[in-house]
N, C-alpha and C positions, 0 to 999 in steps of 0.2 A: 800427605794428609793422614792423621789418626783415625784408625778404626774406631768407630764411634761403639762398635759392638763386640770389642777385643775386652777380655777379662783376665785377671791373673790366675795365675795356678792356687793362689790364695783365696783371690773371691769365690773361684770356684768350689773348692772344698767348702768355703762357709754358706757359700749356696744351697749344695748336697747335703750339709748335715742339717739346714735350716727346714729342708725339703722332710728329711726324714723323721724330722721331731715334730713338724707339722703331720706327717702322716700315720706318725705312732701315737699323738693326740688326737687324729680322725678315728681311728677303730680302735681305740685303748673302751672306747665305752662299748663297742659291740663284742670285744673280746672278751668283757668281764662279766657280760650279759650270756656267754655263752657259755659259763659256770655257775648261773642261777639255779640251775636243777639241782648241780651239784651242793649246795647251801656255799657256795663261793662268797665270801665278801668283804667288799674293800672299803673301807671308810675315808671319808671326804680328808682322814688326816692322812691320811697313809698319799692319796693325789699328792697334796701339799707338799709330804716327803719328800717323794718323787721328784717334783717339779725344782725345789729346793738341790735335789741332789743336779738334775740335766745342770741347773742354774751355775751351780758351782764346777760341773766338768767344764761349761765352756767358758767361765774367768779361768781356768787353771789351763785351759786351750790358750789363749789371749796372753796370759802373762809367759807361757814359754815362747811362745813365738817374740812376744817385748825382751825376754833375754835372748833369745838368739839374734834379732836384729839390732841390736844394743851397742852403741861403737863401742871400740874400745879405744883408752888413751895410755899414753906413757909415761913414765916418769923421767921431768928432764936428767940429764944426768950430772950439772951442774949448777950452783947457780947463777941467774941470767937477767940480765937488765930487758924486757921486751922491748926497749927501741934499740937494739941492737940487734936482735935476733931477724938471721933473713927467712926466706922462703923455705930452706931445706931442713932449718930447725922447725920451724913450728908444724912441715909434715911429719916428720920425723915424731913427733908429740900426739901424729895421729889425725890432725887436718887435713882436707882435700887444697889442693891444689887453690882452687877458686878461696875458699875460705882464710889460706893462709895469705894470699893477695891482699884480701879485705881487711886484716891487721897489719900487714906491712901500711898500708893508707892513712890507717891510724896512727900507728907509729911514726908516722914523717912527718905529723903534726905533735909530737909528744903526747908519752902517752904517761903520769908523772904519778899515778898509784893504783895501787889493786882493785878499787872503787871503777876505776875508769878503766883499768882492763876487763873486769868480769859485764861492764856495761856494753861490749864489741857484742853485739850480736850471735856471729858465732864464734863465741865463749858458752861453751853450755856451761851447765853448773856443775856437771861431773866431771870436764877438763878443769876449769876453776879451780876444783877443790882440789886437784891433784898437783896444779901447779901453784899456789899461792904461797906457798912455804917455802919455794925455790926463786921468788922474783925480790928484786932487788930496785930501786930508781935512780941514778945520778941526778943531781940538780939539775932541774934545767934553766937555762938564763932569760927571762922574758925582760923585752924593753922596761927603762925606766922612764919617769915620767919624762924626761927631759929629750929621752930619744923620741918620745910618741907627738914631738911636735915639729912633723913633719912639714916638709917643704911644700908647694903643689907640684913638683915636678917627685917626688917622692912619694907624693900619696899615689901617684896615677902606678909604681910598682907594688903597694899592697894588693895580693889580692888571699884572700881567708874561705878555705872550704867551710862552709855552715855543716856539712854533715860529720865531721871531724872533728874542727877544730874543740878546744877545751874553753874554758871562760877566760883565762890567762887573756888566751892568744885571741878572743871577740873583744876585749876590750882594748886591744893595739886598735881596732877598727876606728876612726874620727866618727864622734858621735853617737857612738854605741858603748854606756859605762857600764856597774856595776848590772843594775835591775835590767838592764833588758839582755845583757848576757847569759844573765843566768832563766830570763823566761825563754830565750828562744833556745836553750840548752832542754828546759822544762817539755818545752813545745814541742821540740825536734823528739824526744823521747817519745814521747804520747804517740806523736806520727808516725816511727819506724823512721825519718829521713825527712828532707825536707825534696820538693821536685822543682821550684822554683822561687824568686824574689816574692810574688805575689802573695807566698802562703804565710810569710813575714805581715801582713795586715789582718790578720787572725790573732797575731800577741796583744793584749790589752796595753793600750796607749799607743801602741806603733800608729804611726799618720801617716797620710801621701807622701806629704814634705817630705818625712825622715828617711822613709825608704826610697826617696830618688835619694837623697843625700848618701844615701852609705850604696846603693846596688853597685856601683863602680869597684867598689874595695871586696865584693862575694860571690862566692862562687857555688855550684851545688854537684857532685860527683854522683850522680843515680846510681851507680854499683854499691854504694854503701848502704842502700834504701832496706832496713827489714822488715820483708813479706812475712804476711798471715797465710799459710797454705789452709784453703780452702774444704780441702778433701780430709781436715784432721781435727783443726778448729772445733771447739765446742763455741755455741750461743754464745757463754759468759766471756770467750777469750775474744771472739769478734767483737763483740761488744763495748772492749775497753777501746778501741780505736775510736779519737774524735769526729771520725766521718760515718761512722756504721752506731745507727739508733739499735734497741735491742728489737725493735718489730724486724727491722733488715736481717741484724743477724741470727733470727729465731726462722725469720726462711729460708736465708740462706742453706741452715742448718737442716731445716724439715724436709727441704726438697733433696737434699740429699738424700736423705734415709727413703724418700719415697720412691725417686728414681735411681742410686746408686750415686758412684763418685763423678765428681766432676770432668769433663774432658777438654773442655776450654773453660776459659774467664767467660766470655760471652755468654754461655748458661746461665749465669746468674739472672740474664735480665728475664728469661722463664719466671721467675717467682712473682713477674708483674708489681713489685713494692719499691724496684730499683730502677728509674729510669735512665736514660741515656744521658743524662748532664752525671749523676750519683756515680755511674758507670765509669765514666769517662777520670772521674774525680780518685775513684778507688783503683780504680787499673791498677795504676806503679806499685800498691799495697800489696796487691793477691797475688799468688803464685797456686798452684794444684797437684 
């Protein structure tokens, strides 16, 4: 079990100096009071100064510590088709193990331009840009119309991850053309991932009907699903999630700053705006 009251050697520190600049503003007015005799004095612009300069020591705090923590990536040293590339190139490029997994996943479903590589999750925008000049794509071959009319003993071997797949390869699906490929692609964006069939009735026009007609032919991989970490997240970035109103994710946010960071998911329902069905709904989203 986590120590509910374990702090990093980080928060620490921002504790101590938070502590001491609260306590050099408790007696900064009895100190300067105690150069009244002497004709001492500070004007309200000179405070301001001051105030301005602590302000700017601790952005200058913050952004070293953002460069030190700051991965770093490499440059391939060839160039490379990414649905070729396995596991040991794309560490090798500076991904963790887990993450290079989560592009191979991609990649077995084609992955067929830059657009839809830099769309992986983690893809940040600083490996992105380093590799974008070095990727290449081979053709890929998607059924033509005459292949996509399939048998019934052949439909029952379709089956299509929704969290992967590309539009090409939703429209092999019977019953699923143009428009709803490219919303549940839409959808699946907005969401981070899809957790199951049911969330497919949230697309505008999807009906009962259709979704028993196509569930046989979809599948949904939750290792692909991209979390909002909680502990980092500002208001406006929870907020773009279609399940998080901005009243949620404005508490989210405050109860942080109030109490510190989070140490489970289940703190969240603390803020009392998020109940247990809303909970239950966001789980697969948050990470901390």
């Amino acid at each position: 079990m986590k120590n509910r009251f374990h702090l990093s050697l980080q928060t620490k520190k921002g504790i101590v100096g938070l502590i001491s600049i609260l306590i050099l503003f408790t007696f900064l007015p009895r100190i300067l009071m105690s150069f009244k005799d002497n004709n001492f004095y500070v004007s309200s612009t000179d405070v301001e100064e001051f105030k301005k300069e602590v302000k700017h020591y601790s952005k200058k705090r913050y952004q070293s510590s953002y460069r030190k923590n700051k991965k770093v990536y490499n440059v391939p040293p060839l160039a490379f088709d990414p649905n070729n590339y396995q596991l040991q190139d794309w560490m090798a490029l500076g991904l963790s193990e887990k993450q290079a997994n989560v592009i191979l996943k991609f990649s077995k479903y084609g992955i067929k331009s830059d657009d839809e590589l830099r769309n992986i999750f983690v893809i940040s925008p600083e490996l992105f840009a380093i590799i974008k000049d070095s990727t290449f794509y081979a053709e890929i071959k998607y059924p033509s119309f005459e292949e996509k009319k399939y048998s019934k003993v052949e439909k029952q071997k379709i089956r299509v991850e929704l969290n992967a797949a590309n539009q090409e390869t939703l429209e092999t699906i019977p019953g699923i053309g143009t428009y709803f490929a490219k919303k549940i692609i839409t959808f699946r964006d907005k969401l981070g991932g899809y957790i199951g069939k049911e969330q497919l009735l949230e697309i505008n026009k999807m009906t009962s009907d259709k979704l028993l007609a196509v569930q046989e032919f979809i599948s949904f991989d939750q290792e692909l699903i991209r979390q909002i970490n909680i502990n980092e997240a500002s208001a406006e970035e929870l907020s773009m999630h279609p399940y998080i109103s901005w009243n949620v994710a404005n508490a989210i946010v405050k109860y942080r700053e109030q109490h510190g960071s989070y140490v489970s998911l289940n703190e969240i329902l603390k803020t009392r705006i998020i109940d247990n069905e809303l909970f239950l709904k966001l789980k697969p989203y948050l990470t901390f």
